[in-house]
C-alpha positions in Angstrom: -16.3 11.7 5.3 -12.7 11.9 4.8 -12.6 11.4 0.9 -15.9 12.7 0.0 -17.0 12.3 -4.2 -14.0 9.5 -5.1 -14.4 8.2 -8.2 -13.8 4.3 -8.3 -10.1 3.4 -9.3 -8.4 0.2 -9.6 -5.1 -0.7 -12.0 -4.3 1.2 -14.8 -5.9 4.3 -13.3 -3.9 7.6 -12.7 -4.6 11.3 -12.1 -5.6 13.2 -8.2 -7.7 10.6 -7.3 -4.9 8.0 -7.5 -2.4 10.7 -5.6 -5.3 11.0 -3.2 -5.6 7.4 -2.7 -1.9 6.7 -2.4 -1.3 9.7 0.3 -4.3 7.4 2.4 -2.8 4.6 2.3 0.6 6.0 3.1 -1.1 7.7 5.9 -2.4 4.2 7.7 1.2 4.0 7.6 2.2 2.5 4.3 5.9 4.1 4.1 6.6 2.0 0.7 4.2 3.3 -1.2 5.2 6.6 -3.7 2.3 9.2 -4.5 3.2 9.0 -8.0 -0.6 9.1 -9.8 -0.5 5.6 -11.3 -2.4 2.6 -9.9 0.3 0.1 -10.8 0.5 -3.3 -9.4 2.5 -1.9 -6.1 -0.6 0.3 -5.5 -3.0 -2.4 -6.2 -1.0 -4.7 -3.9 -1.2 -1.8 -1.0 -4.8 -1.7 -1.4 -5.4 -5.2 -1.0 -3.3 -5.1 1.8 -5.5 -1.5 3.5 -9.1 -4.0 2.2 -8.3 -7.2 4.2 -7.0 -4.8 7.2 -10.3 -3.5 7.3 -12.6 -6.4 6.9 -12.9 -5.5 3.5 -13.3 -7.5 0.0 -9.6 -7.7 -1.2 -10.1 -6.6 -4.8 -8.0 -3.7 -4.6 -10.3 -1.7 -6.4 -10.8 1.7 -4.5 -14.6 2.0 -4.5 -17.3 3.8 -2.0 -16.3 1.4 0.9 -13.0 1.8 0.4 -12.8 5.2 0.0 -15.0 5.4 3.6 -12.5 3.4 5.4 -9.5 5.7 4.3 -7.8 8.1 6.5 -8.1 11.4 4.7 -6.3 11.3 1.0 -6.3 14.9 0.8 -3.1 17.0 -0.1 -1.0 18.6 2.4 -0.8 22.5 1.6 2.3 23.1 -0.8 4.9 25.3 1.3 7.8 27.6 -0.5 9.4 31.0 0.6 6.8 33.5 1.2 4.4 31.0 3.1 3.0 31.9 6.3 0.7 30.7 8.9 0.2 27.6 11.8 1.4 24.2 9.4 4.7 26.8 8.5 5.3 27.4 12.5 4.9 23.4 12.8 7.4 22.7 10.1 9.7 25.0 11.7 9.4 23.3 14.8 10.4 19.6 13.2 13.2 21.2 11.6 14.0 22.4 14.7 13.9 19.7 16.6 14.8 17.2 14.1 18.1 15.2 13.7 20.3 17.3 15.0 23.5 18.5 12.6 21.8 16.8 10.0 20.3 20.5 8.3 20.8 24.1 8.9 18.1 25.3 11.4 15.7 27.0 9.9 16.0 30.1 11.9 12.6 31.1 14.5 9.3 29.5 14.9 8.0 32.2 13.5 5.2 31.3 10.6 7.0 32.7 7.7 8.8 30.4 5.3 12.1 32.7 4.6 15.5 32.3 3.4 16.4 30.1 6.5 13.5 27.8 6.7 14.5 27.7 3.1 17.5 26.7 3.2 16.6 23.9 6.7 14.1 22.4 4.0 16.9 21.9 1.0 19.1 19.9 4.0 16.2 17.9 5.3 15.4 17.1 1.8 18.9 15.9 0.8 18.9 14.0 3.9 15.4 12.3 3.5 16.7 11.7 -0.4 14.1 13.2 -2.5 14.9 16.6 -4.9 16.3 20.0 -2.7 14.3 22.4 -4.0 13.1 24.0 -0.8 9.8 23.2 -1.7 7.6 21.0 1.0 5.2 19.2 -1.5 4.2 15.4 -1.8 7.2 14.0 -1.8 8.7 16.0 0.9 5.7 15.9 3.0 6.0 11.7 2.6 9.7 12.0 3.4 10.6 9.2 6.3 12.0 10.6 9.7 13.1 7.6 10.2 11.4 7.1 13.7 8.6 5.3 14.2 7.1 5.3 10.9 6.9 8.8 11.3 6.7 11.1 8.0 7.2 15.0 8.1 3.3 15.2 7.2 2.7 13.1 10.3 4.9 14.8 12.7 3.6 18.4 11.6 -0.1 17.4 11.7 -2.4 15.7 9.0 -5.2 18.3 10.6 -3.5 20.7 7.6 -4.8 17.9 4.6 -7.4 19.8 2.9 -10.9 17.7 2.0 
């Protein structure tokens, strides 16, 4: 069960359980939709949209069914300097390999977030248009590459969305 204990939420609801349903439904690719923590009417309207998709009642209220029928809402691990390990290596590669000129390299595909991966993240950010802070969180991880409704959470993996 990829969204396991979900409270029901519909409009006027807000909190992780919103963020979590918003990150779902930008993952069946909903690209317009900002994890922002507020069920407003553009959420409601993406829901109802995800619910008739899925041979669902169209109520957009996010209840047990819905919440079953969900990719996984769960967050993408925050990344900053010091970070290490297999989703840091990923992110390195994207950089990498990502629009050329566009951002600093970020140095080796190494696993550890330093000053260069750092410094490739503030330039894809300011590219992709959200805050350069060097910080990969939910708004960087929803960050467009343009491509194929492709996001940088997508291209790195969603196997690193915790449960």
């Amino acid at each position: 069960m990829p969204n396991p204990g979900q409270p029901t939420i519909g409009l006027g609801a807000s909190g992780d359980a919103v963020r979590r349903a918003q990150r779902a439904l930008r993952r069946t690719p909903n690209l317009g939709l900002t994890v922002d923590g507020q069920f407003g009417s553009l959420t409601e309207a993406a829901v109802k949209g995800f619910q008739t998709g899925a041979g669902l009642v169209a109520d957009g209220i996010v209840g047990p069914l819905t919440w079953d029928a969900l990719p996984n809402g769960g967050p993408m691990p925050t990344l900053a300097e010091g970070s290490h390990g297999l989703v840091v290596a990923r992110l390195q590669n994207v950089l990498t390999n990502g629009a050329g000129g566009q951002w600093p390299a970020p140095g080796p595909i190494d696993e550890h977030f330093g000053p260069l991966t750092k410094a490739a993240v503030e330039g894809f950010q300011a590219w992709a248009g959200v805050a350069a802070d060097g910080v990969v969180g939910d708004q960087t991880w929803a960050a467009s590459l343009h491509a194929l409704s492709a996001t940088l959470e997508s291209t790195v993996g969603l196997d690193f969305a915790s449960t």
